[in-house]
C-alpha positions in Angstrom: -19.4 -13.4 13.9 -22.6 -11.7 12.0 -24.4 -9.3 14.1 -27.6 -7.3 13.4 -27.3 -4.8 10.0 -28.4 -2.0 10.7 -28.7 1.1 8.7 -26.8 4.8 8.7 -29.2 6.9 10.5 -27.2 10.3 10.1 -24.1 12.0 9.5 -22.2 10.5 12.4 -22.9 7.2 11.2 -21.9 7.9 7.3 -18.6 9.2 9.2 -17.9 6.3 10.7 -18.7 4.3 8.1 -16.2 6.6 5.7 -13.5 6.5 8.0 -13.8 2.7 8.7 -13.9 1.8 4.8 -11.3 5.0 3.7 -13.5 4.5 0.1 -11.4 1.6 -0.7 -13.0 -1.3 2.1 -15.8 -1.7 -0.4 -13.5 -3.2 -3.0 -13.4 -6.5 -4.3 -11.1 -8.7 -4.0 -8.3 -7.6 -1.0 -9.4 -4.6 0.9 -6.6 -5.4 3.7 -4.8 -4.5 0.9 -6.2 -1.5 -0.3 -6.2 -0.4 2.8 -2.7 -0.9 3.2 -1.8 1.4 0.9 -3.9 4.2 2.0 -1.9 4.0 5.0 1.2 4.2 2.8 -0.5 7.1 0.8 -0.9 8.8 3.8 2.7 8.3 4.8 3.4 9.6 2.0 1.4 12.8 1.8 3.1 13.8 5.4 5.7 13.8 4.4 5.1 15.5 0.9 3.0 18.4 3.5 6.6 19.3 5.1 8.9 19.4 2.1 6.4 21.6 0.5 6.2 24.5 3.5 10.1 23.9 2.8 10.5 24.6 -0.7 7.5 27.5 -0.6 9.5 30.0 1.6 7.7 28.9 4.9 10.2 26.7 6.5 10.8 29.5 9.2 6.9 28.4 10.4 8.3 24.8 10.9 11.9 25.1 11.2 14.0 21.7 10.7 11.7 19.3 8.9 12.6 16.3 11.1 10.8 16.9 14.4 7.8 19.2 13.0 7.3 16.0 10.7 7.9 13.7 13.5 5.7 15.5 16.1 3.2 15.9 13.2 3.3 11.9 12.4 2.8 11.3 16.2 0.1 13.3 16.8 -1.5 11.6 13.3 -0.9 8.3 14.8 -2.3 8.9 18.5 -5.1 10.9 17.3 -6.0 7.8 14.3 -5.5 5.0 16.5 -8.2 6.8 19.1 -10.4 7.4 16.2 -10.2 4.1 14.8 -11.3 2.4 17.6 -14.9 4.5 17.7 -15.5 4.0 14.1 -14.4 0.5 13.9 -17.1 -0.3 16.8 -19.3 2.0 15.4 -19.3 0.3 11.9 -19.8 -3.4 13.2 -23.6 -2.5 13.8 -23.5 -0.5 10.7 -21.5 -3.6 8.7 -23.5 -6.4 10.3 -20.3 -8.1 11.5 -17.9 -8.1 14.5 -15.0 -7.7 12.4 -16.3 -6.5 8.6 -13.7 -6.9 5.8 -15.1 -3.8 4.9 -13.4 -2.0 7.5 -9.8 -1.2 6.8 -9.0 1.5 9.0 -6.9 -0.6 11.2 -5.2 -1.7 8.3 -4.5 2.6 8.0 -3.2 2.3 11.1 -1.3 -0.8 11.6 0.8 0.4 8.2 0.9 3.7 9.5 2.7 2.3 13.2 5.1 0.3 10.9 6.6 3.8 9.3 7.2 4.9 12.5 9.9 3.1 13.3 12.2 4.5 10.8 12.7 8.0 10.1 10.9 9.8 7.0 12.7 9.5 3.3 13.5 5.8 3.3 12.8 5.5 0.0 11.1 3.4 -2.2 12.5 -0.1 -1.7 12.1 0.7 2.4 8.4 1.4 1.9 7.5 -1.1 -0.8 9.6 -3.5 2.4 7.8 -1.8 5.5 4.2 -2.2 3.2 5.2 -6.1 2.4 5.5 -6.6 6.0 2.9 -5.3 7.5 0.9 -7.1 4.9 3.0 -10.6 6.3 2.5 -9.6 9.9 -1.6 -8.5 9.8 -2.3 -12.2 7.5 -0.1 -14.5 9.8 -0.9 -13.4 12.9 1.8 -14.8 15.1 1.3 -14.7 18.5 -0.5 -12.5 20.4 -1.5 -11.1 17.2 -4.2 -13.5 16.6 -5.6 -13.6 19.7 -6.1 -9.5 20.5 -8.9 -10.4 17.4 -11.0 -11.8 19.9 -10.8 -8.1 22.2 -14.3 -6.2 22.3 -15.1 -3.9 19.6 -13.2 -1.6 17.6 -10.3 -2.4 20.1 -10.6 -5.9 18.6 -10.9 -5.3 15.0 -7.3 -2.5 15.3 -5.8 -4.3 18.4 -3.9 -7.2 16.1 -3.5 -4.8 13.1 -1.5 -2.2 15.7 0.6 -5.5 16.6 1.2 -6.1 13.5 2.3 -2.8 12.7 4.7 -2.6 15.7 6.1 -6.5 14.3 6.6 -4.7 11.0 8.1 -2.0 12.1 10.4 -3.6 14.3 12.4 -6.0 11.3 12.1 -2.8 8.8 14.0 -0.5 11.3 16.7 -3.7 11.4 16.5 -4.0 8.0 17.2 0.1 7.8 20.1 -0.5 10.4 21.6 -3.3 8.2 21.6 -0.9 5.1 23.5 1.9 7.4 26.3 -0.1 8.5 27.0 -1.7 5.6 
């Protein structure tokens, strides 16, 4: 549904707008996508922080990685979820559109929700797996998925990608299970 464009009328706005879009909502072709694998980037780059304290001599700061990286992935996600409800209904005035395909931050999010369902240093074929279906989950939409697009606001434009994301991360932690036992 189209709404009234309006324009960025300060630094709040451009905010919003930059953590709606990440840079990559702007895109051609399949910003879902792209905005997928920011999320994954992200993932990524958390992980990446805590090895590196490690290896530099300041593991004694963070002692075992696991539940710094954990606690640190947590707070990421509460904190990013909360966040991307404002900007999400901030940018729909901003965007002209109740849900913009511009906006990908849910898609941060939702991708994001699916990691945390199994623990860091999966590896590649678990990410490229947990990335796949998240993608799967957020273009389906089985239910209630579909319907939570139809919520108010930015709690409707991240509601079904967070669903998605929980979907997601549910068959890649049985998938991960499946690999331990066998």
């Amino acid at each position: 549904m189209q709404t009234e464009k309006r324009r960025p009328t300060g630094l709040i706005d451009y905010f919003a707008l930059a953590l709606t879009t990440f840079g990559v909502g702007y895109i051609p072709g399949a910003p879902g996508t792209y905005g997928s694998a920011v999320g994954v980037g992200i993932y990524l780059l958390s992980w990446q922080w805590v090895q590196s304290l490690r290896s530099n001599g300041f593991g004694f700061l963070i002692g075992p990685a696991e539940p710094v990286l954990y606690g640190f992935f947590g707070v990421l996600l509460v904190v990013g979820t909360l966040i991307s409800f404002w900007a999400a209904s901030r940018s729909i005035s901003l965007l002209g559109s109740e849900d913009p395909h511009e906006a990908v931050v849910d898609e941060v999010v939702g991708q994001l929700i699916t990691f945390a369902f199994v623990p860091f240093g999966i590896g590649w074929p678990l990410i490229l797996t947990g990335f796949i279906l998240f993608r799967i989950f957020d273009i389906w939409k089985p239910y209630p998925i579909d319907d939570l697009q139809n919520l108010h606001g930015g709690l409707g434009i991240c509601a079904d990608d967070i669903v998605a994301g929980v979907y997601a991360g549910i068959c890649l932690s049985v998938i991960y299970a499946v690999m331990l036992s066998v």
